[in-house]
C-alpha positions in Angstrom: -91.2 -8.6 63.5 -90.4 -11.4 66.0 -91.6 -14.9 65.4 -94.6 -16.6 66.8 -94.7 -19.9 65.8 -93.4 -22.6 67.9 -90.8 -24.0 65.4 -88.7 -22.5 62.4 -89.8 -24.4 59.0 -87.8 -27.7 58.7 -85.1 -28.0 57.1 -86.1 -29.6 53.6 -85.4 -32.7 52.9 -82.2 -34.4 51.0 -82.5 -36.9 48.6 -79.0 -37.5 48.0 -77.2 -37.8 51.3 -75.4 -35.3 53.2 -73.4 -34.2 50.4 -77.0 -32.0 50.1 -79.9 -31.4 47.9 -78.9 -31.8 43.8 -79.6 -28.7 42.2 -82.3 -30.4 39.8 -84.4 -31.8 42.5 -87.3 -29.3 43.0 -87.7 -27.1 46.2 -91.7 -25.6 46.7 -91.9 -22.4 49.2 -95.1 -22.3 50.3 -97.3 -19.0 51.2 -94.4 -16.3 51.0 -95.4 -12.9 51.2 -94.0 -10.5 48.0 -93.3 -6.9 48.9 -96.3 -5.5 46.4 -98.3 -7.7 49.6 -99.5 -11.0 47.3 -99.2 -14.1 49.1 -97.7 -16.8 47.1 -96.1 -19.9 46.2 -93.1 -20.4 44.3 -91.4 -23.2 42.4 -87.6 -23.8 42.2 -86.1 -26.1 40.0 -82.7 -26.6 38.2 -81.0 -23.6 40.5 -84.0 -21.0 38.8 -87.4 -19.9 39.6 -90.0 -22.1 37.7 -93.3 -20.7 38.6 -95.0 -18.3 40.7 -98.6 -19.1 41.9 -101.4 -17.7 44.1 -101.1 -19.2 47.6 -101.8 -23.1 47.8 -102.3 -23.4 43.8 -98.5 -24.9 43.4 -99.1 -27.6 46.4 -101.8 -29.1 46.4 -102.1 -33.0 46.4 -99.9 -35.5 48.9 -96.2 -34.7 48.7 -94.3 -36.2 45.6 -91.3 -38.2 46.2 -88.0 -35.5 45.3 -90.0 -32.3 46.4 -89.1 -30.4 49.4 -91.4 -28.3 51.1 -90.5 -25.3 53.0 -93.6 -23.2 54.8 -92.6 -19.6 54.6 -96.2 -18.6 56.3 -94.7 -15.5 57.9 -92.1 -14.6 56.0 -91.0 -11.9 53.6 -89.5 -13.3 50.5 -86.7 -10.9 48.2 -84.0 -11.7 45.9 -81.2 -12.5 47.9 -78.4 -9.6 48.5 -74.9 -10.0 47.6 -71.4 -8.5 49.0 -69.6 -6.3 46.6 -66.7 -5.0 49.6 -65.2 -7.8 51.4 -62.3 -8.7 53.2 -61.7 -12.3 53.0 -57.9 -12.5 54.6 -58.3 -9.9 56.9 -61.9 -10.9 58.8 -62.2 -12.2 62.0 -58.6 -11.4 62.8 -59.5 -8.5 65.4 -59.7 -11.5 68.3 -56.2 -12.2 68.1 -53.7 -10.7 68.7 -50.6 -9.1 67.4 -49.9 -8.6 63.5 -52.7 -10.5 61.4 -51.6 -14.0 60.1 -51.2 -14.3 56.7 -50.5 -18.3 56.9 -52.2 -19.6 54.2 -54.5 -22.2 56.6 -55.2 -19.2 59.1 -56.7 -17.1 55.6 -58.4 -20.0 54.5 -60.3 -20.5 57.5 -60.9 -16.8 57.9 -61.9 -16.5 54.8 -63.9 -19.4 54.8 -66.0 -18.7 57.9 -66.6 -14.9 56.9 -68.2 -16.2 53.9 -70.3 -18.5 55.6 -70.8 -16.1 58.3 -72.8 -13.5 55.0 -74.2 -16.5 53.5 -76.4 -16.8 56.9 -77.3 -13.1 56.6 -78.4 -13.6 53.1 -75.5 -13.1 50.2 -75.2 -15.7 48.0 -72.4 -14.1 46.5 -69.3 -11.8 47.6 -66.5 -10.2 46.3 -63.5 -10.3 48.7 -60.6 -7.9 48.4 -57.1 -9.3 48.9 -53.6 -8.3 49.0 -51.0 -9.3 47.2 -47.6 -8.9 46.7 -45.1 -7.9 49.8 -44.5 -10.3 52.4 -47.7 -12.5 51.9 -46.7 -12.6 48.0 -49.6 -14.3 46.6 -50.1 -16.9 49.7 -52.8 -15.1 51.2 -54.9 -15.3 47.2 -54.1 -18.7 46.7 -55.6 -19.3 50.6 -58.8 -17.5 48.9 -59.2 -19.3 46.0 -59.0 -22.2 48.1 -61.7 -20.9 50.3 -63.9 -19.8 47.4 -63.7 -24.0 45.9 -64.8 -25.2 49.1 -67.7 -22.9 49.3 -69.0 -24.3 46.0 -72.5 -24.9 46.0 -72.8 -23.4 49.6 -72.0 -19.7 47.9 -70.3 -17.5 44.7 -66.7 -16.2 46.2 -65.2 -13.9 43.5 -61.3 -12.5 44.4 -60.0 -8.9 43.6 -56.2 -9.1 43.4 -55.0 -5.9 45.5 -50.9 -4.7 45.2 -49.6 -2.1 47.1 -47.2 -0.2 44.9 -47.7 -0.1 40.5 -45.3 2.9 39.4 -41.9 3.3 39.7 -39.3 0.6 40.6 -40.8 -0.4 43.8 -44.0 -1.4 42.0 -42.4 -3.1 39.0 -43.2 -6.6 41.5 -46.4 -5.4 42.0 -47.4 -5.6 38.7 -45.8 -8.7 38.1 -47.6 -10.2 40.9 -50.9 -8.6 39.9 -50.4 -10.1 36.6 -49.7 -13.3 38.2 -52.6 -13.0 40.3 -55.2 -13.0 36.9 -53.4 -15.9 36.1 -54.0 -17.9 39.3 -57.4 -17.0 39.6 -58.4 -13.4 40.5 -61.4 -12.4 38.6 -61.0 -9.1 39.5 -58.2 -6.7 39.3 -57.6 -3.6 42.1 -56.2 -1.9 44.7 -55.6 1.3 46.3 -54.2 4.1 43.9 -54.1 6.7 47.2 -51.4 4.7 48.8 -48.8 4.7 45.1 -47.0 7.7 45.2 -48.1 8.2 41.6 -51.4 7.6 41.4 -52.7 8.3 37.9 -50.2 5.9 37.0 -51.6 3.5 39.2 -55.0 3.1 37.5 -53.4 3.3 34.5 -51.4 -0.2 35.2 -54.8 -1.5 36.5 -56.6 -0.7 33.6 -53.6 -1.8 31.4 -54.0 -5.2 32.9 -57.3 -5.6 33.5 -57.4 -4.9 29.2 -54.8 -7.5 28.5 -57.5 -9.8 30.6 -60.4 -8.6 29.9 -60.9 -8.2 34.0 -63.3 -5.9 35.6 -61.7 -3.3 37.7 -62.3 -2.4 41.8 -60.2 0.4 43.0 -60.5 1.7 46.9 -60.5 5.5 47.4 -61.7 7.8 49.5 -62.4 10.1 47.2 -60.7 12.9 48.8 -58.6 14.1 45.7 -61.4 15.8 42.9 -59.1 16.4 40.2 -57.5 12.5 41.0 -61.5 11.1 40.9 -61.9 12.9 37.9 -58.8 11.8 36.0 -60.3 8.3 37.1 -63.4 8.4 36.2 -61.9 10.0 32.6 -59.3 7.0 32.3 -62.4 4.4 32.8 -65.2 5.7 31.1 -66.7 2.8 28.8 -63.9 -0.2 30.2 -66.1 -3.2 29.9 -66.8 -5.4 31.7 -66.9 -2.4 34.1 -65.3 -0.3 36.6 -66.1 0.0 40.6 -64.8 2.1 43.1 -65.1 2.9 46.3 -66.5 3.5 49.2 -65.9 7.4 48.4 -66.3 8.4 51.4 -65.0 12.1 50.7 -67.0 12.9 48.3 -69.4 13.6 51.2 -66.9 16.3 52.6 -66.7 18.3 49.3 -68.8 21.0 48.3 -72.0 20.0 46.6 -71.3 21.5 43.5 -67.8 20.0 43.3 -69.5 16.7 44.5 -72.4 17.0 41.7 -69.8 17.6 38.9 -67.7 14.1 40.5 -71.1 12.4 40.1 -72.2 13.8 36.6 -68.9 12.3 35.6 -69.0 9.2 37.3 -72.2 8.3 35.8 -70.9 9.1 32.4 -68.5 6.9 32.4 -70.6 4.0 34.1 -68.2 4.0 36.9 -70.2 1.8 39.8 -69.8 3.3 43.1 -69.8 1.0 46.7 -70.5 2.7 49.3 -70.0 1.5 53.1 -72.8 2.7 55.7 -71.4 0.5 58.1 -67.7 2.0 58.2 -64.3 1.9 56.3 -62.2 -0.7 56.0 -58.4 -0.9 56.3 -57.2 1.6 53.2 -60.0 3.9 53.4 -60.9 6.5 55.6 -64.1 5.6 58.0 -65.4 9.0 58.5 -68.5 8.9 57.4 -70.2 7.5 54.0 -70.1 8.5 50.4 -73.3 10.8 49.7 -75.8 8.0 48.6 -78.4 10.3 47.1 -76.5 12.9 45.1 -75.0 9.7 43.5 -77.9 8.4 42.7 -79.5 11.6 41.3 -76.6 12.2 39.2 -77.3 8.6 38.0 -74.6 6.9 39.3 -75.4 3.2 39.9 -74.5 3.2 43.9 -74.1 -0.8 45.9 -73.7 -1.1 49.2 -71.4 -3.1 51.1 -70.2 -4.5 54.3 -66.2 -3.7 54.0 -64.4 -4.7 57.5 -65.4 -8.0 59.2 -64.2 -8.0 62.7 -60.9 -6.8 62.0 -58.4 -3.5 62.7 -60.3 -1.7 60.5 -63.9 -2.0 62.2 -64.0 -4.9 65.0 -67.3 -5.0 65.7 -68.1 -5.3 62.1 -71.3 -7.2 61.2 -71.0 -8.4 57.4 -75.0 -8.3 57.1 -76.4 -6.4 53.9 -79.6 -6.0 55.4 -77.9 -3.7 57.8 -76.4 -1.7 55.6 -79.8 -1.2 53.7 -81.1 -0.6 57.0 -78.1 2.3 57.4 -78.9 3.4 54.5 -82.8 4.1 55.1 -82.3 5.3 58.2 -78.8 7.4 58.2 -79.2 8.3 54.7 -82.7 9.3 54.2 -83.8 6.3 51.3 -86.6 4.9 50.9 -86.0 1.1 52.5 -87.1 -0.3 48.9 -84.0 1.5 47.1 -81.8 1.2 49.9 -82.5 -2.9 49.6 -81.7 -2.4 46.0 -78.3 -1.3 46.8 -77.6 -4.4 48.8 -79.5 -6.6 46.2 -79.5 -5.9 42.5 -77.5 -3.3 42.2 -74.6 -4.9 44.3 -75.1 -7.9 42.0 -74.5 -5.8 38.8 -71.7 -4.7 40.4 -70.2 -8.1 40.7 -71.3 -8.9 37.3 -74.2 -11.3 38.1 -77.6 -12.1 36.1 -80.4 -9.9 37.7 -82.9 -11.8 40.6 -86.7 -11.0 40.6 -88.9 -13.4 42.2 -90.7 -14.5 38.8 -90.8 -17.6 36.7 -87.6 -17.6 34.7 -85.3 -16.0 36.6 -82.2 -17.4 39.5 -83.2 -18.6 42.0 -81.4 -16.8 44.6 -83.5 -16.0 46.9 -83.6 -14.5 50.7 -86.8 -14.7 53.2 -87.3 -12.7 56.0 -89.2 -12.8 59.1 -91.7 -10.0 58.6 -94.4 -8.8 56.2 -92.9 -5.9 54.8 -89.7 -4.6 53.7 -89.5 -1.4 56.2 -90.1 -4.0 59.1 -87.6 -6.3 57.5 -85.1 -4.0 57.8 -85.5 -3.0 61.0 -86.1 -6.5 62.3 -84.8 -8.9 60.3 -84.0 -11.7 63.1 -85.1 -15.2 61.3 -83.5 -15.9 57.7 -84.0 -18.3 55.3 -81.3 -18.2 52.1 -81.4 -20.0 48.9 -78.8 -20.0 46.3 -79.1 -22.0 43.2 -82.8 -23.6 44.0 -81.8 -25.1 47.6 -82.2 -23.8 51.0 -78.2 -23.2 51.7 -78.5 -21.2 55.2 -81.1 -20.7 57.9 -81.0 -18.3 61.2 -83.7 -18.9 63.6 -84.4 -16.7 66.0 -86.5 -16.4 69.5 -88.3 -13.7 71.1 -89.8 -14.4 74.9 -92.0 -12.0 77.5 -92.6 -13.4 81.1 -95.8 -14.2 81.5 -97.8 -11.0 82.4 -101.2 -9.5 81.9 -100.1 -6.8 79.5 -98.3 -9.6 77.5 -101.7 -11.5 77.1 -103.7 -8.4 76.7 -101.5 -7.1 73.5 -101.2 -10.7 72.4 -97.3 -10.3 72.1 -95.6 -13.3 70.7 -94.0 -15.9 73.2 -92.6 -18.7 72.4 -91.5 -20.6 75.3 -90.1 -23.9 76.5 -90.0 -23.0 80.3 -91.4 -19.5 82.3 -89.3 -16.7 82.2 -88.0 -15.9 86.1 
């Protein structure tokens, strides 16, 4: 819903300087509506959620010195989302052009500003997807790593190290590089098994390395191959600390009982699928999405993210998870409250991170929402306020204006004015 009030919450305040709030001084959101419809207040402290309280019952008395206060009267509060399909080195390089740059400043920055860019819409934390190996060798990871050190405290940016080529004697430097890459600082280990000539043997280098390191796997594929998605999903079954592919997209163009079976056996071997409502990206065919609810059914943990950021790829991409949920609910046929999930919780167990609820005890990661409910959320979600480890990190404000007219005062629409509206 648009806003109505004449100003957006301010900004709370910082104790210790611009270097921003310290993570154990204590942040109180005041009357934030929950999605079962209570009205609340909620108290953050040390980067986690220290009590939840009836409206008013955590605030009351004059303000304490080293307590911020932010008024979320009008707002919807969730746990925040988080970005499981990112492409840190590639985003934001549709505006220029000729080839993409892969100079290590130009992938920092892009990298950088992407991040920031999803940390405005609401994820706290994102997985980006980067190549190494070729001509960029392992510039454009390094540039990443760089990226993801300067975001700290602002936002979590883990790296998935992405070769081209694994088998044969072209890809004996791509596994060299890849195991380089664990050893500079991917947390991740991945790639593209469609693009190897072999590839079985592929994702059975990935899976090699990712044992040696005891790294979770992400793999891109369309999903195009069934007998290749099933000799993956056989090769991975019960890999700790987990397997993710995606965004599967062909699973949606096979026959449903070819599809099911893919699914049954996915879920078996607790293979997480991302899926990508809001396109492809640059190794994976954009047809289309991979078929959210017979994943699901089957019982097949499904996230959802972003994939291309203003790039080749997709250059009107958005990076926002609540659009995606939104795609999801309204493309897809889910109910808005599991198509959040896929953006929220279930992309966070993806990436390996502790689970959010908005209760005492638990991280305090946090998105609110213009709105009262989550189907209007989705649908509307123009003002955002995002907190990641206890302290307001982002905030998007947004303005919604009518002229001046009878049937504006008679419906009581919100205006919020400096000036008439010609």
């Amino acid at each position: 819903m648009p806003d109505s009030q004449p100003q957006p919450p301010p900004w709370p305040s910082n104790p210790s300087g611009s270097s921003g709030q310290p993570e154990q001084a204590v942040v109180l959101l005041c009357g934030a509506r929950l999605t079962d419809g209570r009205t609340v207040d909620v108290r953050l402290g040390g980067g986690r959620i220290e009590a939840v309280g009836t409206a008013g019952s955590l605030t009351t008395g004059p303000p304490r010195p080293g307590v911020s206060r932010v008024d979320l009267s009008g707002y919807l509060l969730l746990p925040a989302p988080a970005e499981p399909h990112a492409h840190g080195d590639t985003a934001l390089s549709a505006e220029h052009p000729g080839p993409v740059s892969y100079a290590p400043e130009d992938v920092q920055r892009r990298a950088t500003e992407a991040a920031l860019l999803q940390l405005g819409h609401g994820a706290t934390a994102a997985r980006a997807h980067v190549r190494v190996g070729g001509v960029q060798g392992l510039g454009a990871l390094g540039a990443v790593l760089q990226a993801r050190r300067s975001l700290r405290g602002l936002a979590e940016l883990t790296t998935v190290a992405m070769p081209r080529l694994l088998t044969g004697a072209a890809g004996a430097e791509g596994l060299a590089m890849l195991r380089d890459a664990v050893k500079m600082g991917a947390s991740v280990v991945g790639g593209c098994p469609d693009t190897d000539p072999d590839p079985t043997g592929y994702v059975e280098a990935v899976l090699e390395v990712a044992s040696e390191h005891g790294c979770p796997v992400d793999l891109h594929t369309d999903a195009t191959d069934p007998a290749r998605l099933s000799r993956l999903a056989a090769m991975a079954g019960g890999l700790r600390p987990g397997v993710t592919v995606g965004p599967c997209a062909g699973l949606a163009r096979l026959p449903a009982a070819a599809a099911s079976r893919l699914a049954e056996q996915l879920a078996a071997a607790g293979v997480t699928v991302v899926c990508l409502p809001q396109g492809g990206c640059g190794t994976a065919d954009r047809r289309g999405a991979a078929p959210v609810r017979l994943l699901r059914a089957a019982g097949v943990r499904v996230a959802a993210g972003s994939g291309a950021l203003r790039d080749v790829a997709n250059p009107v991409g958005r990076g926002d998870p609540l659009e995606a949920a939104y795609l999801l609910a309204s493309a897809h046929g889910m109910r808005p409250e599991d198509a959040y999930e896929a953006v929220s919780s279930a992309a966070r167990q993806a990436l390996g991170l502790p689970e959010v609820r908005v209760e005492a005890g638990f991280p305090a990661e946090l998105l609110a929402v213009r709105g009262d409910h989550l189907p209007g959320a989705l649908s509307l979600a123009y003002s955002r306020i995002v907190v990641h480890r206890g302290r307001v990190v982002a905030r998007t404000s947004a303005v919604r204006e009518y002229c001046n007219s009878a049937v504006a005062a008679e419906l009581g629409l919100p205006r919020q004015g400096r000036g008439e509206l010609s």
